[in-house]
N, C-alpha and C positions, 0 to 999 in steps of 0.2 A: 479513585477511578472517576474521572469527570466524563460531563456526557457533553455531547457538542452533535451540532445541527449541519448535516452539507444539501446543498443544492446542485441540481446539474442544468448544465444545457444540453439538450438527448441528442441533435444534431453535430456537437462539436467535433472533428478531427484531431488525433493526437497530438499535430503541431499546436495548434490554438491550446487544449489542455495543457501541456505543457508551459506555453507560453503566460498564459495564466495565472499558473499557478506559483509562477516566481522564480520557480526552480531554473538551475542550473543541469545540462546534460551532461552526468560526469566521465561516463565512459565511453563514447563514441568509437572508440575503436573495438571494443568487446558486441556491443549492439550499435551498430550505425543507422542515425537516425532511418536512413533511406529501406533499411530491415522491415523497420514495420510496418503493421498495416494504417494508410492514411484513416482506419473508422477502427478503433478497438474494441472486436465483441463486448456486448455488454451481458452477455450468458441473461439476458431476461431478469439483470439483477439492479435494473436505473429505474428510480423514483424517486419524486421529488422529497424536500424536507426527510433524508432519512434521518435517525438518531444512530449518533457512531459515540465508542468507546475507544482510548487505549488501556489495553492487558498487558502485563507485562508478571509473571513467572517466578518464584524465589528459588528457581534454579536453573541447568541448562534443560530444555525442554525440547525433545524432536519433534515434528512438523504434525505426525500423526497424533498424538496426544493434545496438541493446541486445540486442533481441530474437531476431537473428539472431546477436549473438555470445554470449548467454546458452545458445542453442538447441545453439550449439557446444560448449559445457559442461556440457551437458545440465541444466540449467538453465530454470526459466520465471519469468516475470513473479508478483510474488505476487496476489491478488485484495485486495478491501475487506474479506472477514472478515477474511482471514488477516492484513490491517495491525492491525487494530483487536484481533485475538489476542495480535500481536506489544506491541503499546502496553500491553496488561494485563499482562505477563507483562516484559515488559522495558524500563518506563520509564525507566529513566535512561539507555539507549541516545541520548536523543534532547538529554542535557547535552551532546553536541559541537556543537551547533546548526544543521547544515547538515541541509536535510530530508531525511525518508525515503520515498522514493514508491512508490507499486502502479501498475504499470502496467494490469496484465492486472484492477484494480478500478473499471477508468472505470465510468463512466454518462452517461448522456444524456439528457439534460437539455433540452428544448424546442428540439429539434436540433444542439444542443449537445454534445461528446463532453469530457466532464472527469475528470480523474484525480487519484484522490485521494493527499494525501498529509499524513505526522507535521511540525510542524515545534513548535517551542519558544520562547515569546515569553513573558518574563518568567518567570513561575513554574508556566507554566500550558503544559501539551500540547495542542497544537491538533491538531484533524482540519480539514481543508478540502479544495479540489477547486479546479482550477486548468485552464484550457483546454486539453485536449487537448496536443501537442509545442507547446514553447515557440519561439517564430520563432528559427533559427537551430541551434535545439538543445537540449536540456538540458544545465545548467554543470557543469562539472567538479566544484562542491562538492556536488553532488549524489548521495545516496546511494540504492539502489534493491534494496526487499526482496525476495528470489529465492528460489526453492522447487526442491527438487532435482525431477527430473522421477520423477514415479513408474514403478517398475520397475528404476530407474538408479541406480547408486550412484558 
């Protein structure tokens, strides 16, 4: 489990993060860009230089247990800037193929609750957002950005 460093710009607009970050917008017609909001809450959770981890599970794991074993190691879920931080700052993370999700970066979506996350198809870094826990769980090849909990070391 490597640890890695992101920074933010606190005033950036989604487009700009986005843009930033490399990423390709993969699913436009499930979330169209124009859906969101031009400033994405930062729930009180942007600082600068935070330390991020990816976790990733030796099984299928549902969304409540990440979270409560993450909470255990004082640990939280990352948000959507902070993927989209991570994506600018550390593209080639995402050469091992298996994706990398923010839990704590869903959105909701026309009642919908979807969570976005990195994955890598072809030559190209995708951002996309995927339904809420996946039936059964999230897989095991699954990797998931983690943010120490502030105050905790």
């Amino acid at each position: 489990m490597g640890e890695y460093t992101i920074e933010f710009n606190h005033n950036v607009d989604f487009e700009t993060a986005v843009t930033d970050s490399g990423c390709y917008w993969a699913n436009t017609k499930i979330i169209p860009r124009e859906s969101l909001p031009r400033y994405i809450p930062s729930h009180g959770m942007l600082e600068d230089n935070k330390r991020c981890r990816l976790v990733s599970f030796s099984r299928t794991t549902g969304t409540w247990e990440i979270k409560k074993r993450l909470k255990d190691m004082n640990l939280r879920s990352a948000t959507l800037l902070e993927l989209l931080a991570f994506a600018a700052k550390y593209p080639n993370e995402q050469q091992e193929g298996s994706p990398i999700i923010a839990l704590d970066g869903y959105y909701d979506h026309r009642g919908f609750h979807r969570v976005p996350y990195l994955e890598k198809s072809w030559d190209q870094l995708l951002l996309d957002f995927c339904y809420g826990t996946p039936i059964g769980g999230w897989d095991k090849c699954c990797r998931f950005l983690v943010v120490e909990m502030k105050g905790k070391s």
